[in-house]
N, C-alpha and C positions, 0 to 999 in steps of 0.2 A: 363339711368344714365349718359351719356355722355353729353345730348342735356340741361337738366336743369342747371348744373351751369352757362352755356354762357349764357343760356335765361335772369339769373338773370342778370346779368351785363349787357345784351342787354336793358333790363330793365329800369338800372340806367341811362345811355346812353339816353332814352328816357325821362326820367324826368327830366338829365339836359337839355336835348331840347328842352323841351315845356317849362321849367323854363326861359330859354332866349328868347326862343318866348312870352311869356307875358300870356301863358295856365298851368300857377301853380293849379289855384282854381279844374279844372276836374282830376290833381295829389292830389290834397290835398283832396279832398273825396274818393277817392280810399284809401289813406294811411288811412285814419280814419275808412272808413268802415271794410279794413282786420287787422287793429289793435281792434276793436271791437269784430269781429271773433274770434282774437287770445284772448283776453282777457277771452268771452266766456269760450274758450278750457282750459283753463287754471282753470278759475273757476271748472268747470268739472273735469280735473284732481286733484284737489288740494283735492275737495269736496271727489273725489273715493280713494284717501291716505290717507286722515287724516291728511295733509299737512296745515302748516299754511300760514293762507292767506296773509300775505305779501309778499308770492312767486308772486302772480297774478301783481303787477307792475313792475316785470321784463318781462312781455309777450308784451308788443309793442316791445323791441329789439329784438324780433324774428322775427317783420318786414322789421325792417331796420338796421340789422349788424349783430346779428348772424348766420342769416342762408347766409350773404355774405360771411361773415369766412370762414361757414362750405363748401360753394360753392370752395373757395379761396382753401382751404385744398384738396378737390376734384379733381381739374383743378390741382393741383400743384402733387397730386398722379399719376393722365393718363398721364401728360408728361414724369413722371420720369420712370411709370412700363411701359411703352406701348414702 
């Protein structure tokens, strides 16, 4: 529980890296294939609610900023209780 929020920011760290090194295109299919995934999952959940399907276009922000948030909220919890 400790090791994945920093991963995620190690992450980001890494994308703008290869972003200035001129290797965007092997970040930009990664970000499309685990937004695809997520999109999937989302279908999936919405389909087993009875949920309506314009919930499914908020599921790429779960690639890239929600679950930073929740990282963000995380890291900011173990410095304060630890």
């Amino acid at each position: 529980m400790v090791f994945l929020p920093f991963a995620g920011y190690a992450v980001w760290a890494s994308v703008i890296l290869a972003f200035f090194a001129g290797k965007i295109l092997p970040v930009a299919y990664s970000f499309i294939l685990f937004s695809i995934l997520q999109i999937l999952l989302a279908i999936i959940a919405v389909n087993l609610d009875d949920e309506d399907f314009h919930l499914i276009i908020f599921a790429p922000f779960f690639v890239a900023g929600y679950k930073h948030l929740v990282d963000l909220f995380i890291i900011k919890a173990f410095l304060i209780f630890s």
